[in-house]
PDB file of N, CA, C and O in Angstrom:
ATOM      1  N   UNK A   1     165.118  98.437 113.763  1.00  0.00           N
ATOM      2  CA  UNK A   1     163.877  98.408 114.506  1.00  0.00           C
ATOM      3  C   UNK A   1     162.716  98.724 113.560  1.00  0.00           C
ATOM      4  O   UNK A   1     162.933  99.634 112.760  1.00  0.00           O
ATOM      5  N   UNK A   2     161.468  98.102 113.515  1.00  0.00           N
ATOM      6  CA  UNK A   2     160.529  97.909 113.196  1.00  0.00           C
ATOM      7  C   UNK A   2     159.634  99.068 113.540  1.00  0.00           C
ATOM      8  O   UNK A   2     159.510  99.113 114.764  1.00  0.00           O
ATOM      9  N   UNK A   3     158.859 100.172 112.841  1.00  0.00           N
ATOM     10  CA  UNK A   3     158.165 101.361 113.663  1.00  0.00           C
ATOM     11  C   UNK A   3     156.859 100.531 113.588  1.00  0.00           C
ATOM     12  O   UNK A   3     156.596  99.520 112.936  1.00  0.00           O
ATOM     13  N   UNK A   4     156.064 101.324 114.523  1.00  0.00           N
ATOM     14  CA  UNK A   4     154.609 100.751 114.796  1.00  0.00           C
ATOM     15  C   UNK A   4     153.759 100.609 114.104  1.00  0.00           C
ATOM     16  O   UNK A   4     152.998  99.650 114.235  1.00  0.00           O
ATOM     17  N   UNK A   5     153.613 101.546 113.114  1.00  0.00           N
ATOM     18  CA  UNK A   5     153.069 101.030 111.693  1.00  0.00           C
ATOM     19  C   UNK A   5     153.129  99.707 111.329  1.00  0.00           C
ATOM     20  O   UNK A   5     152.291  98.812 111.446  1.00  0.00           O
ATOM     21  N   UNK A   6     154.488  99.711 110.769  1.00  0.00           N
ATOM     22  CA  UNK A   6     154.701  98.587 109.862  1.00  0.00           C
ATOM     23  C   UNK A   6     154.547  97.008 110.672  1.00  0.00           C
ATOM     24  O   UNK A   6     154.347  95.976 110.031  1.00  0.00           O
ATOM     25  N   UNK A   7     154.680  97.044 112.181  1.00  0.00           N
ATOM     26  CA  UNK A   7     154.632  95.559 112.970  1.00  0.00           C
ATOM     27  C   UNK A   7     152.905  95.658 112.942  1.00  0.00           C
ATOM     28  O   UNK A   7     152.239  94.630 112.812  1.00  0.00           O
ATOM     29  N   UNK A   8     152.441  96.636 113.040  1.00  0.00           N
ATOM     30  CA  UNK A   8     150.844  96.564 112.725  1.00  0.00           C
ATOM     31  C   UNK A   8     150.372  95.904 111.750  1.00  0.00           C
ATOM     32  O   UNK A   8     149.618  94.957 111.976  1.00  0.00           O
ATOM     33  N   UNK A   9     150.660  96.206 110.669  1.00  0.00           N
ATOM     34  CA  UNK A   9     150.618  95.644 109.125  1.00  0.00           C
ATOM     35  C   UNK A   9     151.384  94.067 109.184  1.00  0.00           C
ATOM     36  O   UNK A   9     151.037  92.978 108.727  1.00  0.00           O
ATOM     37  N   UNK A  10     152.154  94.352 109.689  1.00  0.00           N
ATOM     38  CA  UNK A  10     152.786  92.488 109.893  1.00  0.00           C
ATOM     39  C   UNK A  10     151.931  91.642 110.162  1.00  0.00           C
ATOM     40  O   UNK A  10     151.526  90.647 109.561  1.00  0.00           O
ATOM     41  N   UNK A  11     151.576  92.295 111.507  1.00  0.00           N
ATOM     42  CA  UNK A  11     150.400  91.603 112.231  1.00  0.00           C
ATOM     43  C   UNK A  11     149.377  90.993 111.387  1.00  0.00           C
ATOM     44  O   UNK A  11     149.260  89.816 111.048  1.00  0.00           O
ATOM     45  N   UNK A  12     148.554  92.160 111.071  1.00  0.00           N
ATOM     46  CA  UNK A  12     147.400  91.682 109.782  1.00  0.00           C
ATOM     47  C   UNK A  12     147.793  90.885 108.528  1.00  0.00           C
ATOM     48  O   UNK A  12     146.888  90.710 107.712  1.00  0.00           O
ATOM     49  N   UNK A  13     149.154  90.313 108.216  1.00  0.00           N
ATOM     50  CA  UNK A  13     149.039  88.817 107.211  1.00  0.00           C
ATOM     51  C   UNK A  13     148.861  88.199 107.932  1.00  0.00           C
ATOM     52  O   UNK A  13     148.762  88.374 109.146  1.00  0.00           O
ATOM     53  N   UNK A  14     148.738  86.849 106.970  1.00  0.00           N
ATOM     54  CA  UNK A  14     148.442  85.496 107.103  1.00  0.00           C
ATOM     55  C   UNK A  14     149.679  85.181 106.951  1.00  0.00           C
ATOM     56  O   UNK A  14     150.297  85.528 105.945  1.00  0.00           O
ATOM     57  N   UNK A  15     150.451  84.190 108.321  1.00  0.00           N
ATOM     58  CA  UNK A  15     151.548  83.417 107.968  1.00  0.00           C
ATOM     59  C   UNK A  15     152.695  84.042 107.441  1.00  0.00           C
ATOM     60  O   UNK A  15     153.543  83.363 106.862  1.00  0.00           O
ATOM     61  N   UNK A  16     152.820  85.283 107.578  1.00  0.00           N
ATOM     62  CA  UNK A  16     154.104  86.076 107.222  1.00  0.00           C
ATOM     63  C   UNK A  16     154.793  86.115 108.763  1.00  0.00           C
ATOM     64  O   UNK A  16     154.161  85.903 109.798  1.00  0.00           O
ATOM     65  N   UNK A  17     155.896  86.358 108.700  1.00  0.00           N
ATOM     66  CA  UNK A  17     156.841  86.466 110.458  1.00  0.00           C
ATOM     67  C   UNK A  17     157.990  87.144 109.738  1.00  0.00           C
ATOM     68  O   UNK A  17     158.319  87.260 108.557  1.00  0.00           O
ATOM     69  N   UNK A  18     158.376  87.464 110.667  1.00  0.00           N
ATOM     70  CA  UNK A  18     159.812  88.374 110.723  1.00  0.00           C
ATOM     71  C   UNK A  18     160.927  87.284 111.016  1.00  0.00           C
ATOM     72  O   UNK A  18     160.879  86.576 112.022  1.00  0.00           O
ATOM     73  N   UNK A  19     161.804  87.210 110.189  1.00  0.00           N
ATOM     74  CA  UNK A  19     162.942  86.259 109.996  1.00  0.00           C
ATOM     75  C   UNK A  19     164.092  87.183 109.653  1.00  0.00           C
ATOM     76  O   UNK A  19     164.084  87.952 108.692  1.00  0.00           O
ATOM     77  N   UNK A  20     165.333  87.006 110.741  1.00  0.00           N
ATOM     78  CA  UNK A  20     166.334  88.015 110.332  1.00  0.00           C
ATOM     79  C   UNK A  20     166.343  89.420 109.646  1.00  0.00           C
ATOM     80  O   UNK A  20     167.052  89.998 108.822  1.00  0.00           O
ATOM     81  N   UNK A  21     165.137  89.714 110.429  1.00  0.00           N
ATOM     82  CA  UNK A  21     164.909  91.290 109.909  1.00  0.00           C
ATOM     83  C   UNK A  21     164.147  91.689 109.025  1.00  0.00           C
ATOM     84  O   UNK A  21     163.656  92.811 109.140  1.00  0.00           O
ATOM     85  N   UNK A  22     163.770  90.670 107.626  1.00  0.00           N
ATOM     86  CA  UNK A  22     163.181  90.392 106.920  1.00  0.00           C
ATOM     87  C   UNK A  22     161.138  89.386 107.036  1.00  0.00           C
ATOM     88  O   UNK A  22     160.736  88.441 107.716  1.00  0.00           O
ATOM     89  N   UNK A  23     160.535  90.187 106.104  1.00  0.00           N
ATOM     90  CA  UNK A  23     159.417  89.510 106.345  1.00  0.00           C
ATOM     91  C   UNK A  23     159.522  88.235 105.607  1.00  0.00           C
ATOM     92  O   UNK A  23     160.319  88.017 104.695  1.00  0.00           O
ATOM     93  N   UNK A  24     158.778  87.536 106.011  1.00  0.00           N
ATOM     94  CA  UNK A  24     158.926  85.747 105.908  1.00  0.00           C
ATOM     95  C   UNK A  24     157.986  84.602 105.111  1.00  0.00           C
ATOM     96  O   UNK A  24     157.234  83.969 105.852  1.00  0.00           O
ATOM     97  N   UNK A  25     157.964  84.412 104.291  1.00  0.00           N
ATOM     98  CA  UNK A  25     157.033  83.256 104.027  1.00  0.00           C
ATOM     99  C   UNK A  25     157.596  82.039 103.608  1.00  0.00           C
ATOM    100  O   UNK A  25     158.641  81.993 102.959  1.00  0.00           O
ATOM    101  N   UNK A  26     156.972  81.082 103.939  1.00  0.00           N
ATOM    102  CA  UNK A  26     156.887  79.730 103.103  1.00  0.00           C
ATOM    103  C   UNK A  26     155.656  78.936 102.522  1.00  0.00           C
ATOM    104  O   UNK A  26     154.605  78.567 103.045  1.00  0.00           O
ATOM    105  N   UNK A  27     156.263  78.782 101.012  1.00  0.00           N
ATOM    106  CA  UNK A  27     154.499  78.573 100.295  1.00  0.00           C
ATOM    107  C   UNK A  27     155.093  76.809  99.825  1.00  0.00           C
ATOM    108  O   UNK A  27     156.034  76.605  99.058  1.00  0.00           O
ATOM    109  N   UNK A  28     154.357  75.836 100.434  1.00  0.00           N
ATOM    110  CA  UNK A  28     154.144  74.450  99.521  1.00  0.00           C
ATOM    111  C   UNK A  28     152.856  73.774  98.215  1.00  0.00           C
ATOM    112  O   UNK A  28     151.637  73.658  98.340  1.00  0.00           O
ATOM    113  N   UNK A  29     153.467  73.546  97.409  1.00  0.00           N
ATOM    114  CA  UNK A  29     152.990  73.304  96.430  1.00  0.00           C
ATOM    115  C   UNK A  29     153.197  71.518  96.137  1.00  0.00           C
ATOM    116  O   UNK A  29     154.192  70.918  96.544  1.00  0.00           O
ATOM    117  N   UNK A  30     152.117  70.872  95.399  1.00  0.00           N
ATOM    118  CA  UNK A  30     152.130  69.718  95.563  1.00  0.00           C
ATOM    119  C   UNK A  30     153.416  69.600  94.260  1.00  0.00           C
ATOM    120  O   UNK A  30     153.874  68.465  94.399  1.00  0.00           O
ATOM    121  N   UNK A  31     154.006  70.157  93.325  1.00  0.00           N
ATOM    122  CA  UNK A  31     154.832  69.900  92.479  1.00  0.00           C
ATOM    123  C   UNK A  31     156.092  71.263  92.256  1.00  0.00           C
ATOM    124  O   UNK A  31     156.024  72.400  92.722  1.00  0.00           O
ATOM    125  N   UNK A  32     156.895  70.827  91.626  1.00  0.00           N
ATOM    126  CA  UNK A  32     157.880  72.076  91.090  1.00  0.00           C
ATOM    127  C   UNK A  32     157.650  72.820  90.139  1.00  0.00           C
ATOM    128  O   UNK A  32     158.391  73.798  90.033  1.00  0.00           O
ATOM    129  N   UNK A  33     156.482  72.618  89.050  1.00  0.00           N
ATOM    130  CA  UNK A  33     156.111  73.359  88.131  1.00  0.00           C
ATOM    131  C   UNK A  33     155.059  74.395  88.826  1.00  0.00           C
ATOM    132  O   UNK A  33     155.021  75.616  88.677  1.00  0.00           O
ATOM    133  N   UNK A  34     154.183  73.537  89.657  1.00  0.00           N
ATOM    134  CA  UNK A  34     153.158  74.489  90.708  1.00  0.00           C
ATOM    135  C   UNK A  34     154.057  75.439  91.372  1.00  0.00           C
ATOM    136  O   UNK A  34     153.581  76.574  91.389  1.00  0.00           O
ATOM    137  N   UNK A  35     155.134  75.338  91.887  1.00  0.00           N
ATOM    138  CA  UNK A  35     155.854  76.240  92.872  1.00  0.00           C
ATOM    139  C   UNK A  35     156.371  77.497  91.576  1.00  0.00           C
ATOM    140  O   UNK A  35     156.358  78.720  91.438  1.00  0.00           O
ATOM    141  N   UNK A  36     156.778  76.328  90.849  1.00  0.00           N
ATOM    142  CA  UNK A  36     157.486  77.620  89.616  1.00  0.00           C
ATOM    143  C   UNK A  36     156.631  78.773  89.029  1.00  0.00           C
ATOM    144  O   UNK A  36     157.038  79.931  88.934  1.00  0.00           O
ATOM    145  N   UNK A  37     155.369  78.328  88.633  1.00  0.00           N
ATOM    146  CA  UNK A  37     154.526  78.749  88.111  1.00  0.00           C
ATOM    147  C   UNK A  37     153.963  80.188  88.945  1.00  0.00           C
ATOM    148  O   UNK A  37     153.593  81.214  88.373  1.00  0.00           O
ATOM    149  N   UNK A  38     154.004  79.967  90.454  1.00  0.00           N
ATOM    150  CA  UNK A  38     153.827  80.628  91.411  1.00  0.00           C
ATOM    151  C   UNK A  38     154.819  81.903  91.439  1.00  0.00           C
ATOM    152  O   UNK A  38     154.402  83.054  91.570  1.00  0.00           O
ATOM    153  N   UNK A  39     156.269  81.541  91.290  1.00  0.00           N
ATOM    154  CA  UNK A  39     157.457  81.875  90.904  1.00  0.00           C
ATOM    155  C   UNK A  39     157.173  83.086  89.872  1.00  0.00           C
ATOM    156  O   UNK A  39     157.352  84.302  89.935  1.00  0.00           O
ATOM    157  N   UNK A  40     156.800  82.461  89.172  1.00  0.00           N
ATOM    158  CA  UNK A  40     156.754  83.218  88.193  1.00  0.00           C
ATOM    159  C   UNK A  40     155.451  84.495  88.285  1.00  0.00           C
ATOM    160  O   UNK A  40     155.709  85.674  88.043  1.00  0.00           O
ATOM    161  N   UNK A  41     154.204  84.063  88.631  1.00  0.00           N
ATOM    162  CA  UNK A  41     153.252  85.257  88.984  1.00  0.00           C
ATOM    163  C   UNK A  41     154.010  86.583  89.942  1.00  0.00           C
ATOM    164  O   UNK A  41     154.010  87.798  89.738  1.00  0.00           O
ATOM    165  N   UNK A  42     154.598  85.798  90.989  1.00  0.00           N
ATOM    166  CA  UNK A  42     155.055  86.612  91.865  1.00  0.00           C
ATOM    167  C   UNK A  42     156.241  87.810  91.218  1.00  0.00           C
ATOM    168  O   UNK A  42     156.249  89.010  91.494  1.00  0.00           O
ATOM    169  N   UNK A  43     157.007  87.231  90.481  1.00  0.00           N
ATOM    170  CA  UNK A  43     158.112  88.047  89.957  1.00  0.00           C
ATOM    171  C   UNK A  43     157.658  89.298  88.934  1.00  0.00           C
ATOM    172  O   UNK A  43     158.115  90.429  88.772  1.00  0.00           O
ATOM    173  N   UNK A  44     156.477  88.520  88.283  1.00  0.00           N
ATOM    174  CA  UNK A  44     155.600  89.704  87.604  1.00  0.00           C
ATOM    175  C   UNK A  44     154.755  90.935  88.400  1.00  0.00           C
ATOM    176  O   UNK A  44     154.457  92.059  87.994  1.00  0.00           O
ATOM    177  N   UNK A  45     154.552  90.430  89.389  1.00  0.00           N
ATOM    178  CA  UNK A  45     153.971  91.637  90.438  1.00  0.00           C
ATOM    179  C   UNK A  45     154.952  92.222  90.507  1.00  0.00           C
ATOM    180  O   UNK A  45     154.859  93.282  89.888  1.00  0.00           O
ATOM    181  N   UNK A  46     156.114  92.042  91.069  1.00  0.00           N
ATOM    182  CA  UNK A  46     156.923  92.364  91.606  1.00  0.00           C
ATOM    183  C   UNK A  46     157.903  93.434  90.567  1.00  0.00           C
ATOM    184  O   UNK A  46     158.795  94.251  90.793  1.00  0.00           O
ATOM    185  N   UNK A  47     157.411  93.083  89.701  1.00  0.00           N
ATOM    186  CA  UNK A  47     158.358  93.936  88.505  1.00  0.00           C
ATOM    187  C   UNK A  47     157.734  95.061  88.184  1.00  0.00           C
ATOM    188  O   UNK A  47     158.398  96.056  87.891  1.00  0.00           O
ATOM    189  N   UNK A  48     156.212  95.085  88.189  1.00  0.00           N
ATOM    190  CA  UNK A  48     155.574  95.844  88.337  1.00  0.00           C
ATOM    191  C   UNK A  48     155.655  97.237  89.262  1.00  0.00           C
ATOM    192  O   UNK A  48     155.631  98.417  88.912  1.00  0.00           O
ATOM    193  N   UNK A  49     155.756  96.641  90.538  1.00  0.00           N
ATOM    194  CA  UNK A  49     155.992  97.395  91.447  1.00  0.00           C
ATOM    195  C   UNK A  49     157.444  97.823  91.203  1.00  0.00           C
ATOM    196  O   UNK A  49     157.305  99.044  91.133  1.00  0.00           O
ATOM    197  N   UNK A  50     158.597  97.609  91.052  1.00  0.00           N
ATOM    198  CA  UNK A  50     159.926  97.676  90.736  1.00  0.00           C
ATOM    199  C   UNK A  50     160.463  97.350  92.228  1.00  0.00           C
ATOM    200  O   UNK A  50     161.171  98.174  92.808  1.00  0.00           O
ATOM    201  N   UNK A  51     160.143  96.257  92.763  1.00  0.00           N
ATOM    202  CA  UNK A  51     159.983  95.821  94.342  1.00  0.00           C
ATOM    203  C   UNK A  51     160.684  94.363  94.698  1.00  0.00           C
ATOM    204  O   UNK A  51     160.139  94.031  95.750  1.00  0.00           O
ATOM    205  N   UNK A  52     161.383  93.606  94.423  1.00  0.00           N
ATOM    206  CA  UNK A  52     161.593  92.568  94.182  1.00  0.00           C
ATOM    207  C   UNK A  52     162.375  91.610  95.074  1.00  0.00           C
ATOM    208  O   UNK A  52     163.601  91.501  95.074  1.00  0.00           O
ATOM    209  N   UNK A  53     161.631  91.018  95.734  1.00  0.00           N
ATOM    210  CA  UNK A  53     161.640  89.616  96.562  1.00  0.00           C
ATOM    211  C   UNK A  53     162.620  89.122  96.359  1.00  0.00           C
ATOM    212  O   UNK A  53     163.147  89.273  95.257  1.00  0.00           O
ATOM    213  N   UNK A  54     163.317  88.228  97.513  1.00  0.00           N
ATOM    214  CA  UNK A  54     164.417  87.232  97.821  1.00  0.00           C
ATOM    215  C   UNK A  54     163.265  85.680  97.055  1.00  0.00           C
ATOM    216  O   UNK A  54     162.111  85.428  97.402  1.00  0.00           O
ATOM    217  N   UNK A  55     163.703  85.278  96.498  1.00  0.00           N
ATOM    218  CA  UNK A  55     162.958  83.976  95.962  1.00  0.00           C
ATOM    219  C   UNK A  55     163.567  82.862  96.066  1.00  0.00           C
ATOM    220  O   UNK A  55     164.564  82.952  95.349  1.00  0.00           O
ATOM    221  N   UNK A  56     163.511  81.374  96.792  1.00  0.00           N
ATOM    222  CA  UNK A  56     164.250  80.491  97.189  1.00  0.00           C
ATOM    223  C   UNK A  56     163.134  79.142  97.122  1.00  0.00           C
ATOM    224  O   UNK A  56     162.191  78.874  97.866  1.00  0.00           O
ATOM    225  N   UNK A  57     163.752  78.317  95.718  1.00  0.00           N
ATOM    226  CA  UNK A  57     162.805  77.032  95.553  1.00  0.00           C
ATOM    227  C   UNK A  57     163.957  76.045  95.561  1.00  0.00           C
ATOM    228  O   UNK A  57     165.177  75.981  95.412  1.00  0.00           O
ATOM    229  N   UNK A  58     162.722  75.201  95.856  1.00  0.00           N
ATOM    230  CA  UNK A  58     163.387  73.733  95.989  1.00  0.00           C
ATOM    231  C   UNK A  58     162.427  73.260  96.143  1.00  0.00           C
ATOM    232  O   UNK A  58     161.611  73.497  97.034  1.00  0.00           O
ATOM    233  N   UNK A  59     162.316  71.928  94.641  1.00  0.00           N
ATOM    234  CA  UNK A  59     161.179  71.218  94.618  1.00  0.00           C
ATOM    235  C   UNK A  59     159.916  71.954  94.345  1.00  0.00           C
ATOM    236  O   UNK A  59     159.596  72.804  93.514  1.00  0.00           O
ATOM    237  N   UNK A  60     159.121  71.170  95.607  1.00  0.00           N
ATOM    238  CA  UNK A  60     157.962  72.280  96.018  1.00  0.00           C
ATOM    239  C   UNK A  60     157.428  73.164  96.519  1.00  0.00           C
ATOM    240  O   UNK A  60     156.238  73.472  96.598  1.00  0.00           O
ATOM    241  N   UNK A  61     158.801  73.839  97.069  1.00  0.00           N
ATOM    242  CA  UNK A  61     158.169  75.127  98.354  1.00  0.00           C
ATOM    243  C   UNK A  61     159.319  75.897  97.691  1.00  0.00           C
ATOM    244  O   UNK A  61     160.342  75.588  97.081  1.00  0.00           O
ATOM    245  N   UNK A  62     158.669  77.118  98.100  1.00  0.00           N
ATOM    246  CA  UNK A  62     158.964  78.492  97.632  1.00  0.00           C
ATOM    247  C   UNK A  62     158.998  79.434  99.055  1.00  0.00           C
ATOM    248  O   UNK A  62     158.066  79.703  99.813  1.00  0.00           O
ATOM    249  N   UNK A  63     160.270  79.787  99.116  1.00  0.00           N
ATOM    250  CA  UNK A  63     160.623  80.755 100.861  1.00  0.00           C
ATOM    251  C   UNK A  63     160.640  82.426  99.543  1.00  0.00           C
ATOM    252  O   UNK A  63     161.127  82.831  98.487  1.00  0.00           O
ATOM    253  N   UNK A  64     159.770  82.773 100.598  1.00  0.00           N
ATOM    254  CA  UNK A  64     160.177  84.503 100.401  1.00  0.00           C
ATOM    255  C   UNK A  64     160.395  85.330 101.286  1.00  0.00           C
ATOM    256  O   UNK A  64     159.705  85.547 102.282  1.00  0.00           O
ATOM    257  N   UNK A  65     161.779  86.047 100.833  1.00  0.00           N
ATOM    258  CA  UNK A  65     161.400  86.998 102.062  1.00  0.00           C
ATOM    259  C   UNK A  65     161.699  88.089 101.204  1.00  0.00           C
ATOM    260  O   UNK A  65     162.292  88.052 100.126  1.00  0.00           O
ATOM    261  N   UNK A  66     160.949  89.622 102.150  1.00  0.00           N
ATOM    262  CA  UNK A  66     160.889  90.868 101.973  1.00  0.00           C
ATOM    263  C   UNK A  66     161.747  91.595 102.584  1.00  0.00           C
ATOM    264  O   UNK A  66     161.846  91.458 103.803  1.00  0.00           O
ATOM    265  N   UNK A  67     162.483  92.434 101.971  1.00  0.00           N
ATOM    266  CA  UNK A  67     162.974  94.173 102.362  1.00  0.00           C
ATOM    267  C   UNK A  67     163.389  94.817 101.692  1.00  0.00           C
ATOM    268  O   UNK A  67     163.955  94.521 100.640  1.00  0.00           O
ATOM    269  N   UNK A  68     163.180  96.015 102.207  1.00  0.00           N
ATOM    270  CA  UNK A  68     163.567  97.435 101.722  1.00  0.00           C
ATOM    271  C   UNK A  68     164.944  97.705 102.044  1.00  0.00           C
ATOM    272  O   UNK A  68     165.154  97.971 103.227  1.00  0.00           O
ATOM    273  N   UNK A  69     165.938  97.699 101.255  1.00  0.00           N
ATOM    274  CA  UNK A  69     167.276  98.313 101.601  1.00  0.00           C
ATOM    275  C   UNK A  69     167.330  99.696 102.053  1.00  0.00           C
ATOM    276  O   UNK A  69     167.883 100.239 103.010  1.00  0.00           O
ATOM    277  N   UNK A  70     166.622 100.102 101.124  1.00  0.00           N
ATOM    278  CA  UNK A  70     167.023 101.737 101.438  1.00  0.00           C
ATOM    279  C   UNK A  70     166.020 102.278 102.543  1.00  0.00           C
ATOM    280  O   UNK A  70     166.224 103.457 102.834  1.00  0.00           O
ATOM    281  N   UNK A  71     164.910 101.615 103.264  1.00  0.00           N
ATOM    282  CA  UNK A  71     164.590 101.934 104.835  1.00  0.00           C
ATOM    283  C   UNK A  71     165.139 101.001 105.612  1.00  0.00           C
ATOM    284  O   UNK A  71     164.716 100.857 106.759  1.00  0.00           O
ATOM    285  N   UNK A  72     166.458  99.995 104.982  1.00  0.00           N
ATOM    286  CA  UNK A  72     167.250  99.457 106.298  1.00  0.00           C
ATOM    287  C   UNK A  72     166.287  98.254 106.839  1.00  0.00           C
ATOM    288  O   UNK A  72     166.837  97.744 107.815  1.00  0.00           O
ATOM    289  N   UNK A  73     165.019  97.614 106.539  1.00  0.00           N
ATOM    290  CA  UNK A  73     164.670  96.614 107.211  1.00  0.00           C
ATOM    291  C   UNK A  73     163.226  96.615 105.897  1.00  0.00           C
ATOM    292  O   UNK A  73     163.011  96.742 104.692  1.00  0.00           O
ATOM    293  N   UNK A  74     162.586  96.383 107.157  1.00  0.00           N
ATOM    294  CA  UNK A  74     160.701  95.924 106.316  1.00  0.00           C
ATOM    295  C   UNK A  74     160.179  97.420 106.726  1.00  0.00           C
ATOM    296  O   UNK A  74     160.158  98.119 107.739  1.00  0.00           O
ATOM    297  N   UNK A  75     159.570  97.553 104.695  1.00  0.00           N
ATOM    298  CA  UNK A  75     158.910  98.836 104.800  1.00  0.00           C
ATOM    299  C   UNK A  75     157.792  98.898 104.216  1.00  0.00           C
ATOM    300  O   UNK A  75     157.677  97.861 103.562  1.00  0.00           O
ATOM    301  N   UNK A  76     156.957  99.506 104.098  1.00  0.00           N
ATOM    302  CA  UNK A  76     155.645 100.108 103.430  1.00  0.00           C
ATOM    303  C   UNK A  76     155.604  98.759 101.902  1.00  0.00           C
ATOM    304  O   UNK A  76     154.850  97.814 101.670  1.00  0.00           O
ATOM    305  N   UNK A  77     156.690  99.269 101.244  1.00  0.00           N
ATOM    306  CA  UNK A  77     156.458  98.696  99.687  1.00  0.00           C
ATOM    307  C   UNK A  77     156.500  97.278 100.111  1.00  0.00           C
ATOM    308  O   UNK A  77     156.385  96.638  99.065  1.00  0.00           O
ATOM    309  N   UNK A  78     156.603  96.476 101.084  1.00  0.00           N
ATOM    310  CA  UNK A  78     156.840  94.843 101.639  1.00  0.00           C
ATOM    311  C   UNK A  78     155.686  94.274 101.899  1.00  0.00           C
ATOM    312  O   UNK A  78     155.249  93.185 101.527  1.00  0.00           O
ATOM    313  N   UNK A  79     155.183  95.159 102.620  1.00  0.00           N
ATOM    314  CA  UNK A  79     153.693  94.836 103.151  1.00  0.00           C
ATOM    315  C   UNK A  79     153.033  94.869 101.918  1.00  0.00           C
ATOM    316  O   UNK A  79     152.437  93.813 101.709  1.00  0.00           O
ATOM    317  N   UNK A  80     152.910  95.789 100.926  1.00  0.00           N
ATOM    318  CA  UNK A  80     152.128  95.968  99.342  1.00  0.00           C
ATOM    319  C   UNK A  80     152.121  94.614  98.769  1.00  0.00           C
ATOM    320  O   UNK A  80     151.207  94.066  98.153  1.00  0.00           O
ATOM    321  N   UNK A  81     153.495  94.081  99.124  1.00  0.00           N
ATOM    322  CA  UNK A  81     153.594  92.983  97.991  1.00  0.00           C
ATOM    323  C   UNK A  81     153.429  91.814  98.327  1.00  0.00           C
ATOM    324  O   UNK A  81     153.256  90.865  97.562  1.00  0.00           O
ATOM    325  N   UNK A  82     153.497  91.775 100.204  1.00  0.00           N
ATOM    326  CA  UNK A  82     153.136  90.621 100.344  1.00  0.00           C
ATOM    327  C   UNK A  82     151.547  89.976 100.448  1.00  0.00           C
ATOM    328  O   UNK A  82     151.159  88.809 100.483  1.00  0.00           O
ATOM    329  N   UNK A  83     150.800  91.303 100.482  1.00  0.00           N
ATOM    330  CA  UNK A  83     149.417  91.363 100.437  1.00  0.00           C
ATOM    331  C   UNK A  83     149.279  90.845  98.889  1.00  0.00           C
ATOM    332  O   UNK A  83     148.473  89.995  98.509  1.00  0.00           O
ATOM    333  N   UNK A  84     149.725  91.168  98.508  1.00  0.00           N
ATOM    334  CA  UNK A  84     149.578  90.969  96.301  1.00  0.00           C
ATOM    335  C   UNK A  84     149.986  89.508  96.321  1.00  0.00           C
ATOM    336  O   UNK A  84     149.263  88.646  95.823  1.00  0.00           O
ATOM    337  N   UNK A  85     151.188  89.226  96.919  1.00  0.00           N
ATOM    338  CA  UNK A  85     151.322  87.660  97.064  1.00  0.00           C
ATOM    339  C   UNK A  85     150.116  86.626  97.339  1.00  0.00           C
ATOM    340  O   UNK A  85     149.553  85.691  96.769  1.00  0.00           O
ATOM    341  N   UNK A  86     150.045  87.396  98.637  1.00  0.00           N
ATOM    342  CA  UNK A  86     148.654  86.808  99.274  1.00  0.00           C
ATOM    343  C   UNK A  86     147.901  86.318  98.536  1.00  0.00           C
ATOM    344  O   UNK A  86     147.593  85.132  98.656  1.00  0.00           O
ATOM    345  N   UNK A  87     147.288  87.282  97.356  1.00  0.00           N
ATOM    346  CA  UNK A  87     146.340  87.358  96.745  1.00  0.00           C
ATOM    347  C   UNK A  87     146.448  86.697  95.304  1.00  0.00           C
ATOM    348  O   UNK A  87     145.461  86.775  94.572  1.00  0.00           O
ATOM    349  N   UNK A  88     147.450  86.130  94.912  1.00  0.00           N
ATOM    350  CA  UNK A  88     147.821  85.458  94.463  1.00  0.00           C
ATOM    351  C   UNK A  88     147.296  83.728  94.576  1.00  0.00           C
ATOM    352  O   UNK A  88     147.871  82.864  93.915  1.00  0.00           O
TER     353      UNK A  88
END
């Protein structure tokens, strides 16, 4: 279960959803180097943070999803990164 916080914070992205427990995106890109390239910014945030995304390409779209193992679902550090994605 999701605490009220964090479905709050869900709320406020763009185009993120809850998919099997996990927060959700899908990003299209007109090519596979564009998606990769994307790929690649993201993994650098992400390493940063020591936080690191489910990453799933093909072609031109790039699926991500978010969670926290060790709070058992979507937590605080998910929302951080998908905002950083965002911003991306």
């Amino acid at each position: 279960m999701i605490d009220k916080k964090i479905t709050e914070a869900i709320a406020k992205l763009t185009d993120w959803k809850v998919v099997n427990d996990k927060l959700n995106r899908t990003f299209n890109f007109d090519n596979f180097v564009d998606a990769f390239a994307f790929m690649t910014k993201v993994a650098i945030v992400a390493e940063k943070m020591d936080h690191h995304p489910e990453l799933f390409n093909v072609y031109n779209r790039v699926v991500i999803d978010l969670t926290t193992h060790d709070a058992g679902g979507i937590g605080a550090l998910d929302i951080e990164l998908a905002q950083k994605i965002d911003a991306l």
